[in-house]
C-alpha positions as protocol buffer text, in pm:
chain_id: "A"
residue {
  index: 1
  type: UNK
  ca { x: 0 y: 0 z: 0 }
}
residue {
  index: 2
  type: UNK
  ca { x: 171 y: 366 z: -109 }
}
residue {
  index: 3
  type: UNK
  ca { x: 108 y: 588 z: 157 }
}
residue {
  index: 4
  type: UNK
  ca { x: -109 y: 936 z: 113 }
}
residue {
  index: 5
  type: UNK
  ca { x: -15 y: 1272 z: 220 }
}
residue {
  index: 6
  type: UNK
  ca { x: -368 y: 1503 z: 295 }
}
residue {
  index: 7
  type: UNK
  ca { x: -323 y: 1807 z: 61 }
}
residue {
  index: 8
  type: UNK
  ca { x: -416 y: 2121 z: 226 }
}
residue {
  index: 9
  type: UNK
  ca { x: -476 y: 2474 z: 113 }
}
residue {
  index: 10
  type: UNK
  ca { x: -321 y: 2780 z: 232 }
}
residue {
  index: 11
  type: UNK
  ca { x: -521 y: 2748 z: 564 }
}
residue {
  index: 12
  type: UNK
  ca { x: -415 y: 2393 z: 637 }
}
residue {
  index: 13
  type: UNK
  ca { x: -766 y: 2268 z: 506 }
}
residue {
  index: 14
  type: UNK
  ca { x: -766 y: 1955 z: 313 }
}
residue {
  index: 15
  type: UNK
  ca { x: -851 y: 1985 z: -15 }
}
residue {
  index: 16
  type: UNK
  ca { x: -732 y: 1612 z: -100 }
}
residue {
  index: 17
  type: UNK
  ca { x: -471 y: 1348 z: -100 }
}
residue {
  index: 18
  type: UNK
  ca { x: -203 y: 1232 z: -305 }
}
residue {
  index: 19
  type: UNK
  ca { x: 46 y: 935 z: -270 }
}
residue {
  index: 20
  type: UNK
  ca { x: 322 y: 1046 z: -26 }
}
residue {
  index: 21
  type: UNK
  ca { x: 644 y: 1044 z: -331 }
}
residue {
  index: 22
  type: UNK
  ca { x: 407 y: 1190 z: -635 }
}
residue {
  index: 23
  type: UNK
  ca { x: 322 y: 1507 z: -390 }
}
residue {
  index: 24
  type: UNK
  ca { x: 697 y: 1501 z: -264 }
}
residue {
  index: 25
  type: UNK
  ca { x: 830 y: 1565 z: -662 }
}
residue {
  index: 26
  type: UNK
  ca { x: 554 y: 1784 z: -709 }
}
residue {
  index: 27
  type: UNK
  ca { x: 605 y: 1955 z: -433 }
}
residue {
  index: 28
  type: UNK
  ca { x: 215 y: 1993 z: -337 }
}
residue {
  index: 29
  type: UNK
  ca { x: 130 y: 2167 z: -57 }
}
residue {
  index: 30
  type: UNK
  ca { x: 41 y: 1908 z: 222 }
}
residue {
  index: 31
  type: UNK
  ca { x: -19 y: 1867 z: 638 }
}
residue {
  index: 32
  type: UNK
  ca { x: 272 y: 1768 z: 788 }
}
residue {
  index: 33
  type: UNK
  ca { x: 325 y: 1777 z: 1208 }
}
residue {
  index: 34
  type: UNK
  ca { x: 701 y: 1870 z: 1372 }
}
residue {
  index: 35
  type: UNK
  ca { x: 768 y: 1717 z: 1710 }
}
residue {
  index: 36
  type: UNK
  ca { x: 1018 y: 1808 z: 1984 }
}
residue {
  index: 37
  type: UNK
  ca { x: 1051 y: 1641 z: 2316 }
}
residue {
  index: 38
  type: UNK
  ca { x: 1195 y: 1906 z: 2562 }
}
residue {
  index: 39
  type: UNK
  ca { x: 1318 y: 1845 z: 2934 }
}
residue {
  index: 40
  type: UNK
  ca { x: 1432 y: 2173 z: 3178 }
}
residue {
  index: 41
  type: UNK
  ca { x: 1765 y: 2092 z: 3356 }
}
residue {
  index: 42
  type: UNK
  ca { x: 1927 y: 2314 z: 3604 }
}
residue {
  index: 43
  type: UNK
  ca { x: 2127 y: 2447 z: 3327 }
}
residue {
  index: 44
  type: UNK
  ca { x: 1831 y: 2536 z: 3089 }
}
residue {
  index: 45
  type: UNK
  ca { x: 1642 y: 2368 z: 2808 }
}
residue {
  index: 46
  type: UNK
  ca { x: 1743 y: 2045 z: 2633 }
}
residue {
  index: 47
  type: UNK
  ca { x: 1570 y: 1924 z: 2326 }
}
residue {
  index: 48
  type: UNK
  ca { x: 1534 y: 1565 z: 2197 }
}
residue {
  index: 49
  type: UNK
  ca { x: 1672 y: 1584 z: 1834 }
}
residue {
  index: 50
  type: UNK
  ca { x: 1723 y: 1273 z: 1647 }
}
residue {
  index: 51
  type: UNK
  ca { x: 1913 y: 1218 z: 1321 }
}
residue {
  index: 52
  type: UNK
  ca { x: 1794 y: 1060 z: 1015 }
}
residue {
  index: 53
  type: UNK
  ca { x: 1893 y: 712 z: 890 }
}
residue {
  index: 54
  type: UNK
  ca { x: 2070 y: 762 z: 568 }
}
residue {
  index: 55
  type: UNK
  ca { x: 1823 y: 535 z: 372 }
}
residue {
  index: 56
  type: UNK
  ca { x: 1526 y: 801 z: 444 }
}
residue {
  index: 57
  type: UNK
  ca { x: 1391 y: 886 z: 107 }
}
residue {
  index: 58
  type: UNK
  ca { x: 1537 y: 1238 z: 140 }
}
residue {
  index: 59
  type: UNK
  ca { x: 1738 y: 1409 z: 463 }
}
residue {
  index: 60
  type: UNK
  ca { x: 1941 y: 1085 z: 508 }
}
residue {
  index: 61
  type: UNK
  ca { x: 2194 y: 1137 z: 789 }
}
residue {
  index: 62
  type: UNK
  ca { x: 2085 y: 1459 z: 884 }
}
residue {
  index: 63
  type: UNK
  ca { x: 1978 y: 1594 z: 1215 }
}
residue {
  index: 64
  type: UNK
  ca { x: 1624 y: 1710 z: 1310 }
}
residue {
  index: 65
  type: UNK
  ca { x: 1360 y: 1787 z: 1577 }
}
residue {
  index: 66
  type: UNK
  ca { x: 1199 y: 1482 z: 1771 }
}
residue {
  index: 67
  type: UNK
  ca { x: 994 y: 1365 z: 1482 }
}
residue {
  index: 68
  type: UNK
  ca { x: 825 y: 1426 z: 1175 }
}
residue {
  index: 69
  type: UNK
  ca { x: 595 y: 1264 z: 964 }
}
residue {
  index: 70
  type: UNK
  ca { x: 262 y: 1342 z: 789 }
}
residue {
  index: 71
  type: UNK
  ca { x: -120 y: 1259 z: 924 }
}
residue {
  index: 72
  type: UNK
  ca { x: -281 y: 970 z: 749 }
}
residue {
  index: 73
  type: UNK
  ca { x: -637 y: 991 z: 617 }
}
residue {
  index: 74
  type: UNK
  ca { x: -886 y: 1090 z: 854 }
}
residue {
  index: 75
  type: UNK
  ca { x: -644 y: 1031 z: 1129 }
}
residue {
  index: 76
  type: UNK
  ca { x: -619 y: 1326 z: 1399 }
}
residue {
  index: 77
  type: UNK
  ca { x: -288 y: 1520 z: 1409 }
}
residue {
  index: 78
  type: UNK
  ca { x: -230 y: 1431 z: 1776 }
}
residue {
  index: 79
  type: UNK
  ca { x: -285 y: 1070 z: 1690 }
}
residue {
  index: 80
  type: UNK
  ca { x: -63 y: 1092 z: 1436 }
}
residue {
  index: 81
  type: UNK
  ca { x: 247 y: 1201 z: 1625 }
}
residue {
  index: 82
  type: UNK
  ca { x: 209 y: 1001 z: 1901 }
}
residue {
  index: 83
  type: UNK
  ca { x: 178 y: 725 z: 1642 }
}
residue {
  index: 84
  type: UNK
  ca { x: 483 y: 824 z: 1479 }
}
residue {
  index: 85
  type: UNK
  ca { x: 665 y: 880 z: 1780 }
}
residue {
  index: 86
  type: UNK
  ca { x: 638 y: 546 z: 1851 }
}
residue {
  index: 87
  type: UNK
  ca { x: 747 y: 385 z: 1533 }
}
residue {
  index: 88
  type: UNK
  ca { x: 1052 y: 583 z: 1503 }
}
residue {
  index: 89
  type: UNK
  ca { x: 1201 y: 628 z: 1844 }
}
residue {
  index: 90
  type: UNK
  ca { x: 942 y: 355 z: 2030 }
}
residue {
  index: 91
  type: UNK
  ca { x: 856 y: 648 z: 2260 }
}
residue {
  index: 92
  type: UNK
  ca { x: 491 y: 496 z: 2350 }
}
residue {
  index: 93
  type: UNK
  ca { x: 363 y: 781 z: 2617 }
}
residue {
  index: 94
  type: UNK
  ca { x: 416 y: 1159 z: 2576 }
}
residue {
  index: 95
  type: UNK
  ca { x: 340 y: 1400 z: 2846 }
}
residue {
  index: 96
  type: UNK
  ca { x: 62 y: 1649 z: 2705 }
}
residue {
  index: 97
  type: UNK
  ca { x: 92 y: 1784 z: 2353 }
}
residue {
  index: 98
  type: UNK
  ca { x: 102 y: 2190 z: 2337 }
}
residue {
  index: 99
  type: UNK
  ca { x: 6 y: 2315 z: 1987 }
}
residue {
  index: 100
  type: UNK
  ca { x: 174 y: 2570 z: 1874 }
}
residue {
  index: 101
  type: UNK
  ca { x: 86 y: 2754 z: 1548 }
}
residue {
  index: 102
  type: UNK
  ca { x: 109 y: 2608 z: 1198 }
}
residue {
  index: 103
  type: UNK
  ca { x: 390 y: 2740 z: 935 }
}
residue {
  index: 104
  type: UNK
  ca { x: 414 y: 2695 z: 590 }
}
residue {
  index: 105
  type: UNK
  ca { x: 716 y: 2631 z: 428 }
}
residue {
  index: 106
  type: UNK
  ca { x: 899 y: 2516 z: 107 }
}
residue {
  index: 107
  type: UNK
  ca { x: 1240 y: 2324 z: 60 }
}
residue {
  index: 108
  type: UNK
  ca { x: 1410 y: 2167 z: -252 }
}
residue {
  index: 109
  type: UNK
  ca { x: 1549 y: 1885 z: -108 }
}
residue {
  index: 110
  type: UNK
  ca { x: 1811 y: 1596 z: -218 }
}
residue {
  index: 111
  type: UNK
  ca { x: 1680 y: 1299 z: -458 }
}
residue {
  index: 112
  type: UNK
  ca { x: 1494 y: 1586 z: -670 }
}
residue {
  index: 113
  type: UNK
  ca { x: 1218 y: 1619 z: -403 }
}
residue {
  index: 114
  type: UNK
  ca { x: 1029 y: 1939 z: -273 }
}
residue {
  index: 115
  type: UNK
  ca { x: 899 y: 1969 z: 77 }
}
residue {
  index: 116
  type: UNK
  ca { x: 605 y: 2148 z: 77 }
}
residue {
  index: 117
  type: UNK
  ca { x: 435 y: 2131 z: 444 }
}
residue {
  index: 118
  type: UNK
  ca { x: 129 y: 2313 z: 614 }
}
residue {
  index: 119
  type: UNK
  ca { x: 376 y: 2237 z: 951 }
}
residue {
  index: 120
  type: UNK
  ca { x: 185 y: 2176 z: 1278 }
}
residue {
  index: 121
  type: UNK
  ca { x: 405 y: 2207 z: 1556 }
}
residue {
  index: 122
  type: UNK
  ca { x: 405 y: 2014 z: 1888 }
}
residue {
  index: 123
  type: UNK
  ca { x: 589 y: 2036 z: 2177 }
}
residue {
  index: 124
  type: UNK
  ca { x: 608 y: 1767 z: 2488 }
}
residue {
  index: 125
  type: UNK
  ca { x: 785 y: 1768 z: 2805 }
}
residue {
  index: 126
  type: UNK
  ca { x: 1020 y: 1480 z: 2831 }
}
residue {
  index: 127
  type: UNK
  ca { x: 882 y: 1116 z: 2831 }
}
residue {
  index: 128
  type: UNK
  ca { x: 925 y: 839 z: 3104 }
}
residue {
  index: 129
  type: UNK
  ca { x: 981 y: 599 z: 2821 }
}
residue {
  index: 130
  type: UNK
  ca { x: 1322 y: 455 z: 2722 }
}
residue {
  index: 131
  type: UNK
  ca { x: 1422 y: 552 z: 2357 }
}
residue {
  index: 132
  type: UNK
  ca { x: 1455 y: 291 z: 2157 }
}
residue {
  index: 133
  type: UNK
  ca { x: 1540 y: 412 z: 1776 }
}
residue {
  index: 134
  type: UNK
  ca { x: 1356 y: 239 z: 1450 }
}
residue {
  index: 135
  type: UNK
  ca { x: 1691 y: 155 z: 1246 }
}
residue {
  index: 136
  type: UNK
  ca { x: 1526 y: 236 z: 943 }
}
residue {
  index: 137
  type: UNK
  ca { x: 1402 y: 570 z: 1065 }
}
residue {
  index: 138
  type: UNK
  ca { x: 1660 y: 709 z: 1281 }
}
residue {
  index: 139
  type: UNK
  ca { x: 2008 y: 617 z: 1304 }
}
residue {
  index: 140
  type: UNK
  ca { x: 2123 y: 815 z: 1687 }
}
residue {
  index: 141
  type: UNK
  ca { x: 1943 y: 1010 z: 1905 }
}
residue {
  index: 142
  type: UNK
  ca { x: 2097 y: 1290 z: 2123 }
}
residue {
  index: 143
  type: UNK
  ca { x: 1953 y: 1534 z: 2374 }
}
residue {
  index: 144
  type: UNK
  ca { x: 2146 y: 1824 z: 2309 }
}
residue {
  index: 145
  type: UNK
  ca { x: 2139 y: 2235 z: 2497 }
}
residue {
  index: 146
  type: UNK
  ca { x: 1997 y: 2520 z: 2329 }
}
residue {
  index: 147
  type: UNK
  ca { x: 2319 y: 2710 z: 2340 }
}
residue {
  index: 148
  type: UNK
  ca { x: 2487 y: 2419 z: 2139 }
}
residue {
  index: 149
  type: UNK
  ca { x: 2218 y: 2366 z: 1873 }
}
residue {
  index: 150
  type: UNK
  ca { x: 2225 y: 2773 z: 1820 }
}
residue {
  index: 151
  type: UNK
  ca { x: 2596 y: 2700 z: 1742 }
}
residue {
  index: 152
  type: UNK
  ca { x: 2559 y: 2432 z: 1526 }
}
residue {
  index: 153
  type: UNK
  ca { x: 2298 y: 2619 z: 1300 }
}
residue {
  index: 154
  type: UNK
  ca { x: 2546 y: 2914 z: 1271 }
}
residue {
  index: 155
  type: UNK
  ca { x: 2832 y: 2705 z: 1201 }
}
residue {
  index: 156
  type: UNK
  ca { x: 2699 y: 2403 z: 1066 }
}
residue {
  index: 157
  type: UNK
  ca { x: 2342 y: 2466 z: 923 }
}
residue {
  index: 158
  type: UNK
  ca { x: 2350 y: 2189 z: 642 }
}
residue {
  index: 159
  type: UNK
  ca { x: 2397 y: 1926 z: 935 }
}
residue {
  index: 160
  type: UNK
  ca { x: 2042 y: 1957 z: 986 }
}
residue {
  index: 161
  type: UNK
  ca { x: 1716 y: 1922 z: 732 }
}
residue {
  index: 162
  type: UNK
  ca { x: 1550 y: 2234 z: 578 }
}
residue {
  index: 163
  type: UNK
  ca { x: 1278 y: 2273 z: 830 }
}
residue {
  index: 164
  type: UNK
  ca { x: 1436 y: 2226 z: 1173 }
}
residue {
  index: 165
  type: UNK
  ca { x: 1554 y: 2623 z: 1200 }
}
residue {
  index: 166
  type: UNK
  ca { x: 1246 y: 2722 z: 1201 }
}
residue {
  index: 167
  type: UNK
  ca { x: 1091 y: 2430 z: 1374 }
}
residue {
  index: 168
  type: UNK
  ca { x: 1346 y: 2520 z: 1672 }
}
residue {
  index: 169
  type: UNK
  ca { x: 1270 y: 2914 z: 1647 }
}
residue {
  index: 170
  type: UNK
  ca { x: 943 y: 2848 z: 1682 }
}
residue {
  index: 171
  type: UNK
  ca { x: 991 y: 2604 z: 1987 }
}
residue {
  index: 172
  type: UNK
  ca { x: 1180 y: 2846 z: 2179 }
}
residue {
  index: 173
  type: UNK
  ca { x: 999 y: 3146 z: 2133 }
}
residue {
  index: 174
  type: UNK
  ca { x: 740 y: 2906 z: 2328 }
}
residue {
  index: 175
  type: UNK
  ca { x: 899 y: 2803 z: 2577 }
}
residue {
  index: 176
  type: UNK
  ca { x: 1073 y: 3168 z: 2624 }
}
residue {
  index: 177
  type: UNK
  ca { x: 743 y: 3309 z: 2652 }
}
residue {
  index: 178
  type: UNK
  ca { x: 575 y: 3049 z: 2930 }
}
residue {
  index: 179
  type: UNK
  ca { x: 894 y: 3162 z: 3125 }
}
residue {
  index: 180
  type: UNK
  ca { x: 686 y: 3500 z: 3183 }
}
């Protein structure tokens, strides 16, 4: 069975749904969800990040947020990233999900692909679970500081995929704000 992406228009409603690859070349506009598992040390924020097995259809090898992935049909966003959570990192119970506002945004990717995602963005407080990665998904894991992931985006941006910079502003502005 080839899996569907739910294409979406401008407002993130779904105006259809086209098999996951076809709307990937086309770059179609489509719902897509960004996670990121955060825990609050005594010396600030860390973030969950994983990085991407190298056979991923595109982003192989590079670093992102929690996890991605696209809803299925009819399937609600939140039970789609828990779902996913699970079958890439095995993570089977997240602490509440806090929405935080869609972004659209389009990247021309490796293989000749074009992400093109109506981005819903979710942020967790760290799990109880132990991690345990999908091979074929995700190839390391690493909680790693704010200060050292701001670094690595000035100094080493093409480390991670196209949509984690903004997936990560967006996160901290967040969590900067329920400081107040």
């Amino acid at each position: 069975m080839k899996e569907e992406v739910q294409l979406v228009d401008e407002l993130g409603h779904v105006i259809g749904y086209e098999e996951k690859l076809k709307a990937h070349k086309l770059g179609l506009l489509h719902s897509a969800f960004s996670l990121m598992i955060v825990r609050n040390t005594k010396s600030g924020y860390e973030f969950l990040l994983q990085r991407r097995a190298l056979g991923k259809y595109h982003s192989g090898g590079l670093w992102s947020n929690t996890c991605c992935s696209h809803p299925r049909r009819g399937e609600p966003i939140q039970d789609a990233v828990r779902r996913r959570v699970n079958e890439e990192l095995g993570i089977m119970t997240l602490s509440p999900l806090h929405a935080l506002s869609p972004f659209t945004y389009k990247a021309y990717l490796d293989n000749d692909l074009i992400e093109h995602e109506y981005d819903h963005i979710f942020i967790s407080e760290c799990s109880p679970d132990p991690i345990c990665p999908e091979p074929n998904e995700v190839m390391s894991f690493e909680w790693m500081k704010e200060q050292q992931i701001l670094q690595l985006l000035n100094t080493e941006p093409k480390r991670y995929t196209a949509w984690f910079a903004d997936v990560f502003k967006y996160v901290r502005a967040y969590l900067l704000g329920s400081k107040s």
